[in-house]
BADRENBA-655622 format. One record per residue: residue number from 1; residue in three letters; x, y, z of N, C-alpha, C in turn. Coordinates in steps of 0.02 Angstrom, whole numbers. Layout:
@seq NUM | type ALA | n_px X | n_py Y | n_pz Z | ca_px X | ca_py Y | ca_pz Z | c_px X | c_py Y | c_pz Z $
...
***
This chain:
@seq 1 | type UNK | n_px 479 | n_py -930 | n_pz 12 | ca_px 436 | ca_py -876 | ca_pz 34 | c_px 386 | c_py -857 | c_pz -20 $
@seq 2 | type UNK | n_px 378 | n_py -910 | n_pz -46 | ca_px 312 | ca_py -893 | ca_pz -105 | c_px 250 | c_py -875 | c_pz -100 $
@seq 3 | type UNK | n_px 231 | n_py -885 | n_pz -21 | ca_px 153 | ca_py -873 | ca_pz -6 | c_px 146 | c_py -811 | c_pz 11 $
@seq 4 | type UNK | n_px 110 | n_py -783 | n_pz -56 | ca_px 102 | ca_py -701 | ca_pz -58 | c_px 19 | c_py -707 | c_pz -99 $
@seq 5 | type UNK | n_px -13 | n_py -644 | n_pz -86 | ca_px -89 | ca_py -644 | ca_pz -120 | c_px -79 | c_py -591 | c_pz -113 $
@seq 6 | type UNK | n_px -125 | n_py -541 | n_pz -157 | ca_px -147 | ca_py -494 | ca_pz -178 | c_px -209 | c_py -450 | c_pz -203 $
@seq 7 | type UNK | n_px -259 | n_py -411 | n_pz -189 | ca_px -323 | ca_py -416 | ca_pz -186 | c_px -354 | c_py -342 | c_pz -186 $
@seq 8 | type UNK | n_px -362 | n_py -333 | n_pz -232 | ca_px -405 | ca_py -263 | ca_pz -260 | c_px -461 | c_py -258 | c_pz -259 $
@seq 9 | type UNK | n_px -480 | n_py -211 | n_pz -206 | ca_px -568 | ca_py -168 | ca_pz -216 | c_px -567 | c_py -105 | c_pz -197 $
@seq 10 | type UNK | n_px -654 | n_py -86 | n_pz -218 | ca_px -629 | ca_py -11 | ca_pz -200 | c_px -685 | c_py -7 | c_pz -143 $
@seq 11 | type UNK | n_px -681 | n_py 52 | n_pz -119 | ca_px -711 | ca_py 87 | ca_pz -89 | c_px -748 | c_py 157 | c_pz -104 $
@seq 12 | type UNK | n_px -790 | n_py 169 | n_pz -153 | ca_px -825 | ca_py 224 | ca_pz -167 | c_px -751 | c_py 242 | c_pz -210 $
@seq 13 | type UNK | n_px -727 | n_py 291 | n_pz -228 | ca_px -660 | ca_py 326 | ca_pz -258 | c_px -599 | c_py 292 | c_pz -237 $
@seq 14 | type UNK | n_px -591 | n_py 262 | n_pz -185 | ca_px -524 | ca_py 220 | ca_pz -145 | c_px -502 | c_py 152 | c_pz -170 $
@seq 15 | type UNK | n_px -469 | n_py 159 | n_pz -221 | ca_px -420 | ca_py 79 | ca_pz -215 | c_px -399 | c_py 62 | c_pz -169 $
@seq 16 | type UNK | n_px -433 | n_py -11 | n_pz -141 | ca_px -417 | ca_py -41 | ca_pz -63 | c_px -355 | c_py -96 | c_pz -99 $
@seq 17 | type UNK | n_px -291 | n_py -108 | n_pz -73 | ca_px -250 | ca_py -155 | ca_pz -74 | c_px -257 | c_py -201 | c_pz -40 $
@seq 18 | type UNK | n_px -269 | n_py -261 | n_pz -29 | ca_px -237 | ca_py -323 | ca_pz 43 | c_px -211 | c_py -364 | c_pz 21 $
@seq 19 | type UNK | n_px -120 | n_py -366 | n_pz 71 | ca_px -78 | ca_py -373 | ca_pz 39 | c_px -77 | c_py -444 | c_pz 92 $
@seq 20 | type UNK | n_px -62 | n_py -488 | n_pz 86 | ca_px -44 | ca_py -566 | ca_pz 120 | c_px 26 | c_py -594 | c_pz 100 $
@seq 21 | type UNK | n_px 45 | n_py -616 | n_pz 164 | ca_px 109 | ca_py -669 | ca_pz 152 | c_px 146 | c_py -638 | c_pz 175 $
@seq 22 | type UNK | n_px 233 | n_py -645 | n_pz 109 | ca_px 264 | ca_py -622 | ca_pz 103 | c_px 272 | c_py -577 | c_pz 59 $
@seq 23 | type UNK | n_px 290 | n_py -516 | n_pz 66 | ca_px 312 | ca_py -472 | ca_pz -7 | c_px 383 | c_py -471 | c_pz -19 $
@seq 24 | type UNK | n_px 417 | n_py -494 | n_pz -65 | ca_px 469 | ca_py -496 | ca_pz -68 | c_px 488 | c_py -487 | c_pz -138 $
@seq 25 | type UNK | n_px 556 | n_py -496 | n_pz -160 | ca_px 610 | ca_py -481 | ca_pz -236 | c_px 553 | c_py -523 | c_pz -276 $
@seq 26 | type UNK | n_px 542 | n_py -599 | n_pz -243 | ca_px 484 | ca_py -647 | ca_pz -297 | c_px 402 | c_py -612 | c_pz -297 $
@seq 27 | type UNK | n_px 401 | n_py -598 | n_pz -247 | ca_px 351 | ca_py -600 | ca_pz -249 | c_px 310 | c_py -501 | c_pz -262 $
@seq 28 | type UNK | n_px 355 | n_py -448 | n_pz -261 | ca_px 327 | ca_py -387 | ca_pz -283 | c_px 296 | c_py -383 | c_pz -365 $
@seq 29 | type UNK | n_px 326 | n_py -432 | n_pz -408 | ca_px 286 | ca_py -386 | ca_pz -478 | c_px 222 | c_py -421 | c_pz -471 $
@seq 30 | type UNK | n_px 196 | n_py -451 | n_pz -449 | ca_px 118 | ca_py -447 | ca_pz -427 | c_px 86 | c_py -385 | c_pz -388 $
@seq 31 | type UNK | n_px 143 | n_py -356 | n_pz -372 | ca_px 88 | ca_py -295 | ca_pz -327 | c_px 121 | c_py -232 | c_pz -387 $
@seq 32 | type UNK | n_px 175 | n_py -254 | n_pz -421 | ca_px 167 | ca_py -179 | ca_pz -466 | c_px 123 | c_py -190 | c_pz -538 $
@seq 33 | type UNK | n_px 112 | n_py -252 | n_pz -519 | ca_px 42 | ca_py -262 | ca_pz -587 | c_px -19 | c_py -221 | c_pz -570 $
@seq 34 | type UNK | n_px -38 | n_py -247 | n_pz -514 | ca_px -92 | ca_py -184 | ca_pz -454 | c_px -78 | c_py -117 | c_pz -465 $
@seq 35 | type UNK | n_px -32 | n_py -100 | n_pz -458 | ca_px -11 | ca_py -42 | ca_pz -445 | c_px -24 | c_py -12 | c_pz -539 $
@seq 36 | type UNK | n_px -2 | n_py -46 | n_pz -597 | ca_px -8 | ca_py -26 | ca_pz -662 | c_px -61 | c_py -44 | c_pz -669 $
@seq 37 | type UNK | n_px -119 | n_py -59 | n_pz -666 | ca_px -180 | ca_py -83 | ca_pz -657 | c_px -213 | c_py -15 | c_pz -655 $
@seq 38 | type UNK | n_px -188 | n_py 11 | n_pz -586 | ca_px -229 | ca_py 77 | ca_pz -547 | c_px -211 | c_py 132 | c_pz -603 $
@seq 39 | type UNK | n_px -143 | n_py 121 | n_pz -610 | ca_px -137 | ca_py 210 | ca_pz -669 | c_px -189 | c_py 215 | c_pz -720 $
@seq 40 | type UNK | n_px -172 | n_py 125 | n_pz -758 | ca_px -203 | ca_py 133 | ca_pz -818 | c_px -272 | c_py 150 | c_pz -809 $
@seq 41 | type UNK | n_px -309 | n_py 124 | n_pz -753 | ca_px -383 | ca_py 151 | ca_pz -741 | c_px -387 | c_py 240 | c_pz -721 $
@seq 42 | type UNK | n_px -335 | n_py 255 | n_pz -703 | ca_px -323 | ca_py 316 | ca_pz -685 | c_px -350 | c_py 336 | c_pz -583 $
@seq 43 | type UNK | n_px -329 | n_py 282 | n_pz -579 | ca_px -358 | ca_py 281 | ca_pz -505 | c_px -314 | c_py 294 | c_pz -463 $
@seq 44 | type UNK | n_px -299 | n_py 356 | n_pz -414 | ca_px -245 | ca_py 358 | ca_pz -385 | c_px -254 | c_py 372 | c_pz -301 $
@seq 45 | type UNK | n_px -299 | n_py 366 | n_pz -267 | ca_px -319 | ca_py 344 | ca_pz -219 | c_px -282 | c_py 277 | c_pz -180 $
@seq 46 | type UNK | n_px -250 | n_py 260 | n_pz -135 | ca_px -229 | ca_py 180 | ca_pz -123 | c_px -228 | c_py 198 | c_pz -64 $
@seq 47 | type UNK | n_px -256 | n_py 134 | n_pz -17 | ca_px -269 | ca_py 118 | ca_pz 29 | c_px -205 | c_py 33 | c_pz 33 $
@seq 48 | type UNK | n_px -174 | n_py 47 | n_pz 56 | ca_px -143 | ca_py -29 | ca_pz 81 | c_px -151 | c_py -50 | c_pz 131 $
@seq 49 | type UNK | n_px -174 | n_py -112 | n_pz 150 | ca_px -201 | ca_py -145 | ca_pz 196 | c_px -154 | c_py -211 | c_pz 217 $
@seq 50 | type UNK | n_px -131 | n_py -181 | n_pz 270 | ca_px -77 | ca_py -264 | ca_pz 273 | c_px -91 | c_py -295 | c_pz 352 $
@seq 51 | type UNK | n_px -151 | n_py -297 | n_pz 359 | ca_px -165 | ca_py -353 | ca_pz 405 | c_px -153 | c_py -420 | c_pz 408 $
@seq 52 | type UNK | n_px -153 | n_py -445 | n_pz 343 | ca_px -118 | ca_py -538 | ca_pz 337 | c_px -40 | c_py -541 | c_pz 301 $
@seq 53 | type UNK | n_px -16 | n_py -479 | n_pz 320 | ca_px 57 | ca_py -461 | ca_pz 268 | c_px 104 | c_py -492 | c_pz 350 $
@seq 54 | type UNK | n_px 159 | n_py -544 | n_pz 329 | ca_px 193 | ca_py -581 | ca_pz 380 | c_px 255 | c_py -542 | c_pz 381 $
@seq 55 | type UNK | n_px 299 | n_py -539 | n_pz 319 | ca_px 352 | ca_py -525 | ca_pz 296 | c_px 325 | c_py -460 | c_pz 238 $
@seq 56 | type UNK | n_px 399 | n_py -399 | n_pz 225 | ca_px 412 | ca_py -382 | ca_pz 186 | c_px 501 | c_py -361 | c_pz 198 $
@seq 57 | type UNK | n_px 516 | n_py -356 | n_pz 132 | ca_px 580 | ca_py -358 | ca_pz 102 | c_px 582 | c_py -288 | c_pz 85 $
@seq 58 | type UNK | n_px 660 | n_py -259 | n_pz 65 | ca_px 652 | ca_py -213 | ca_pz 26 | c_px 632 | c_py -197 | c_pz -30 $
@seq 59 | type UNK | n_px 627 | n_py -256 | n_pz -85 | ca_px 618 | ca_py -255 | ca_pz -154 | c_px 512 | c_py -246 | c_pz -130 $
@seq 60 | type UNK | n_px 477 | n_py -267 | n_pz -84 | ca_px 425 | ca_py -257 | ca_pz -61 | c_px 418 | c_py -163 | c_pz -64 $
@seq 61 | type UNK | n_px 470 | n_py -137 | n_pz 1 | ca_px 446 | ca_py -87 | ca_pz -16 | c_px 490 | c_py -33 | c_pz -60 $
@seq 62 | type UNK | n_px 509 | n_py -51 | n_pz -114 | ca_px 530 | ca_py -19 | ca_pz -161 | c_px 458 | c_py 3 | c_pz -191 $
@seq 63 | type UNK | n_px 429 | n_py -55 | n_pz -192 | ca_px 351 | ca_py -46 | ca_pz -251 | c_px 332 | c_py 11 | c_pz -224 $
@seq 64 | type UNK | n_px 319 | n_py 30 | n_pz -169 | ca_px 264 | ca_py 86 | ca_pz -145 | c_px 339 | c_py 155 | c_pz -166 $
@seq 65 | type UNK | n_px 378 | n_py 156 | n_pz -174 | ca_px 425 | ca_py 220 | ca_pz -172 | c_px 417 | c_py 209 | c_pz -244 $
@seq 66 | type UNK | n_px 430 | n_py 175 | n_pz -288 | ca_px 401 | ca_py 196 | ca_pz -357 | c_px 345 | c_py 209 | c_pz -383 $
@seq 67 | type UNK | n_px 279 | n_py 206 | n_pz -345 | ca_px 217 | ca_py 230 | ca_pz -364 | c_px 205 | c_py 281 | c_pz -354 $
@seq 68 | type UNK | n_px 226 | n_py 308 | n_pz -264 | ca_px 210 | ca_py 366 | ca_pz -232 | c_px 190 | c_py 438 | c_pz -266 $
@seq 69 | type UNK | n_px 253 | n_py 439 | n_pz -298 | ca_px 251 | ca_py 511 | ca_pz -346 | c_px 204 | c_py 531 | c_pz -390 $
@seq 70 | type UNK | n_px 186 | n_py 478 | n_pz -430 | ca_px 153 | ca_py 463 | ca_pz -464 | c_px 62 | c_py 467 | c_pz -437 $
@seq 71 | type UNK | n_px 76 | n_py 443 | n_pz -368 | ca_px 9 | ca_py 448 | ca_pz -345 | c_px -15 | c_py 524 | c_pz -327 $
@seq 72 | type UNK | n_px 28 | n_py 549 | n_pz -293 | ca_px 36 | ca_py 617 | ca_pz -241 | c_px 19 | c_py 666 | c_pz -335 $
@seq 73 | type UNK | n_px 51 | n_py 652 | n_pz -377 | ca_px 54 | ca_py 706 | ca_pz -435 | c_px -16 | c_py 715 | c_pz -469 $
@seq 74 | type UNK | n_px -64 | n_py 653 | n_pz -460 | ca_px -131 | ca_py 651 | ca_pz -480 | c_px -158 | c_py 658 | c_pz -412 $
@seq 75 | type UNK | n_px -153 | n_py 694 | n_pz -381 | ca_px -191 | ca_py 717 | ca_pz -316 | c_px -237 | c_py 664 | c_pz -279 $
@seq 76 | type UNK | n_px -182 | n_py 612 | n_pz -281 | ca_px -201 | ca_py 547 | ca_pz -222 | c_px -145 | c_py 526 | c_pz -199 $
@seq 77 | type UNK | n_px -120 | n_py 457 | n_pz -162 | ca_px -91 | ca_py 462 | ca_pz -113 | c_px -79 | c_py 379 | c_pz -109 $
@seq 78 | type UNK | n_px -44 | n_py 344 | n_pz -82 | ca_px -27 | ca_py 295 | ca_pz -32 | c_px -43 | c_py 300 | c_pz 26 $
@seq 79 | type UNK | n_px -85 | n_py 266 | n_pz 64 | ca_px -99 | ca_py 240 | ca_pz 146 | c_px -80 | c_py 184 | c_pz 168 $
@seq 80 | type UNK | n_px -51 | n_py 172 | n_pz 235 | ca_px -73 | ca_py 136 | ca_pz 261 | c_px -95 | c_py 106 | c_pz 322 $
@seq 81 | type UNK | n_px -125 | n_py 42 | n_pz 327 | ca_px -149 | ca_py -1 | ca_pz 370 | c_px -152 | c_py -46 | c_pz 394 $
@seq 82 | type UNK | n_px -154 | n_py -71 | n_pz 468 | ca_px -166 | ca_py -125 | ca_pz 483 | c_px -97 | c_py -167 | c_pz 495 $
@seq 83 | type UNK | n_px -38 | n_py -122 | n_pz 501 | ca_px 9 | ca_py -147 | ca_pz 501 | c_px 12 | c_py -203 | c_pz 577 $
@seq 84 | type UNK | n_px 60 | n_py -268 | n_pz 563 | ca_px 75 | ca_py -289 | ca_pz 627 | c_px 136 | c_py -252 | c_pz 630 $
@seq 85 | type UNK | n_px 160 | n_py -258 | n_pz 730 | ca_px 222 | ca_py -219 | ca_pz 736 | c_px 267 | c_py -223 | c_pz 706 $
@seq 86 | type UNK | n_px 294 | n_py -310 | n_pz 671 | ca_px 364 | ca_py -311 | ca_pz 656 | c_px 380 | c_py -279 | c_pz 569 $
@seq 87 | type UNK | n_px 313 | n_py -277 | n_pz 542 | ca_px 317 | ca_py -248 | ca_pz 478 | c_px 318 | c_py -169 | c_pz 485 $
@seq 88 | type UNK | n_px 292 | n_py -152 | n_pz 526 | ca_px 288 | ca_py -57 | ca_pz 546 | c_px 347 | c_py -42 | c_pz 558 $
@seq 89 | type UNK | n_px 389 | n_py -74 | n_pz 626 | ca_px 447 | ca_py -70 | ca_pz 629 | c_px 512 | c_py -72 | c_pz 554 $
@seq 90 | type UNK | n_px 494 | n_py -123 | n_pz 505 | ca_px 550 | ca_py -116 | ca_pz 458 | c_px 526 | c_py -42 | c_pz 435 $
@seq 91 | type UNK | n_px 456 | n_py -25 | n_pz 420 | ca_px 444 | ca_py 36 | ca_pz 383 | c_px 462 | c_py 104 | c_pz 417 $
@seq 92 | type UNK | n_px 480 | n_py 108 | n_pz 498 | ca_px 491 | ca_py 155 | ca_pz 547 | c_px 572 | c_py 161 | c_pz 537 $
@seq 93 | type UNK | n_px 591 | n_py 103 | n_pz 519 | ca_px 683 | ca_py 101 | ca_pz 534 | c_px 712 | c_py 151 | c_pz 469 $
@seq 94 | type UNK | n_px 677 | n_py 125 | n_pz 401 | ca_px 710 | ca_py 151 | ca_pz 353 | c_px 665 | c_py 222 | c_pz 326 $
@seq 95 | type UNK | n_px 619 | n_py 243 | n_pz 382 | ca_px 606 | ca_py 308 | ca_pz 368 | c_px 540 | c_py 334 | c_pz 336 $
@seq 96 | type UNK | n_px 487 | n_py 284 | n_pz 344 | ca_px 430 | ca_py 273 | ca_pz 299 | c_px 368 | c_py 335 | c_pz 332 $
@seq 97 | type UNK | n_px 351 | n_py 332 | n_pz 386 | ca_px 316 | ca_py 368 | ca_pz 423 | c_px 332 | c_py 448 | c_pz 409 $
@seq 98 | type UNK | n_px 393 | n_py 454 | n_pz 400 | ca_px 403 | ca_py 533 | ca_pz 385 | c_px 371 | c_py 568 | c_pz 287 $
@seq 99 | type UNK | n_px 360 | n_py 486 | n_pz 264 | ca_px 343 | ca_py 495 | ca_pz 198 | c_px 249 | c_py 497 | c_pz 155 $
@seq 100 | type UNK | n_px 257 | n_py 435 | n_pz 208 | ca_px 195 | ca_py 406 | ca_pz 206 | c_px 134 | c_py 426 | c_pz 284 $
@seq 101 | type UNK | n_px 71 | n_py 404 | n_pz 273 | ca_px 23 | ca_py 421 | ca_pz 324 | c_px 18 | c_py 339 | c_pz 350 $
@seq 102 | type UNK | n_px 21 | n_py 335 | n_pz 415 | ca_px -1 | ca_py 254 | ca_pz 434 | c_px -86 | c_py 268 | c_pz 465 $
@seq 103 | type UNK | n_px -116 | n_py 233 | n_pz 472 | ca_px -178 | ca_py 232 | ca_pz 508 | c_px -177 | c_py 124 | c_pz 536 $
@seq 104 | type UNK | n_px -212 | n_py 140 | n_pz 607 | ca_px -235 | ca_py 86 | ca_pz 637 | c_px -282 | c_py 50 | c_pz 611 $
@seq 105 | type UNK | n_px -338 | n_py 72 | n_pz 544 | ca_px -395 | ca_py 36 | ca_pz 504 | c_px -401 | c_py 61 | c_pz 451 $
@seq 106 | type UNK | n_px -430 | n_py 17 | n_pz 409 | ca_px -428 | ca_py 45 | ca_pz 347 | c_px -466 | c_py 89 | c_pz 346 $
@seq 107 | type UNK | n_px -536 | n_py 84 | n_pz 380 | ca_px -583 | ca_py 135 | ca_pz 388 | c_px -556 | c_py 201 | c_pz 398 $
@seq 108 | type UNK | n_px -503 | n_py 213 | n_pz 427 | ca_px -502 | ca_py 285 | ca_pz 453 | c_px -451 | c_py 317 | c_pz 388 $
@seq 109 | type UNK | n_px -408 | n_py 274 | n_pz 370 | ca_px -381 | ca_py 288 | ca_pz 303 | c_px -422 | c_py 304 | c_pz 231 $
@seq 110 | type UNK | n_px -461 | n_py 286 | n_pz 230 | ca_px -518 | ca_py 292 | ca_pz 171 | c_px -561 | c_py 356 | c_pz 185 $
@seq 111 | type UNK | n_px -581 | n_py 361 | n_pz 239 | ca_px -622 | ca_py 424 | ca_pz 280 | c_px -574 | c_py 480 | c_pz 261 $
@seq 112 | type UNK | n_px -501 | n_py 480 | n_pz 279 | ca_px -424 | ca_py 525 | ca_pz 259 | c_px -443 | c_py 563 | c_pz 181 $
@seq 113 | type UNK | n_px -456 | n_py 497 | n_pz 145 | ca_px -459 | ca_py 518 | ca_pz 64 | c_px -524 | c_py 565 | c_pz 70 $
@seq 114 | type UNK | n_px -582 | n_py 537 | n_pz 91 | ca_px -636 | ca_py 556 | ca_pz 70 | c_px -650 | c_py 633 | c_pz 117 $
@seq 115 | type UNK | n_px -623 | n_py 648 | n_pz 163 | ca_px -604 | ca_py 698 | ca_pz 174 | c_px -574 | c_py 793 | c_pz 139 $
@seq 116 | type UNK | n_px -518 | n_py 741 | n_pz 114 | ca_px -469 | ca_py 773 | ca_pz 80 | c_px -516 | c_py 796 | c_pz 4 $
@seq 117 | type UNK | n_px -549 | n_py 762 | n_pz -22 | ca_px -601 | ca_py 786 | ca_pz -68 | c_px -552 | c_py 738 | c_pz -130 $
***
């Protein structure tokens, strides 16, 4: 399950994520490199985008529960987007929606931030 990519831009103030493949135990410290990437720039805005995301694991979404705090404490946030059903569903089962914001496009997630000021 090695075929994973990873892909950073922004959007005006918004770190856009797009996450591909699989995310899994092998394949997350590529996305918490991303993720230490964003602090050290001091960017705490994130937009995740998992329209070409096939699979995730738990060690997948561990990454986003160890950033979160961190994001929310510099007055930005985790989003996300673009989920297919069977990946929404693992994130619905273990409770993600009550934590996190989902949106149907990235567009409307980014609009969220830029909103929010």
């Amino acid at each position: 399950m090695a075929d994973f990519n990873v892909n950073l831009r922004n959007i005006e103030t918004v770190s856009v994520i797009e996450v591909k493949g699989y995310l899994d135990a092998h394949t997350a410290p590529e996305l918490e490199n991303i993720f230490n990437q964003l602090l050290d720039k001091k960017q705490f805005k994130v937009v995740v985008n998992f329209d070409e995301l096939k699979y995730i694991s738990s060690a997948g979404l561990g990454v986003f529960m160890a950033y979160v705090e961190t994001m929310r404490e510099n007055n930005g946030d985790i989003k996300f987007t673009n989920l297919k059903e069977n990946v929404f569903n693992i994130f619905d089962l273990l409770g993600f929606p009550i934590l996190y914001e989902f949106y149907k496009d990235e567009k409307e997630a980014v609009q969220k931030f830029n909103l929010q000021g």
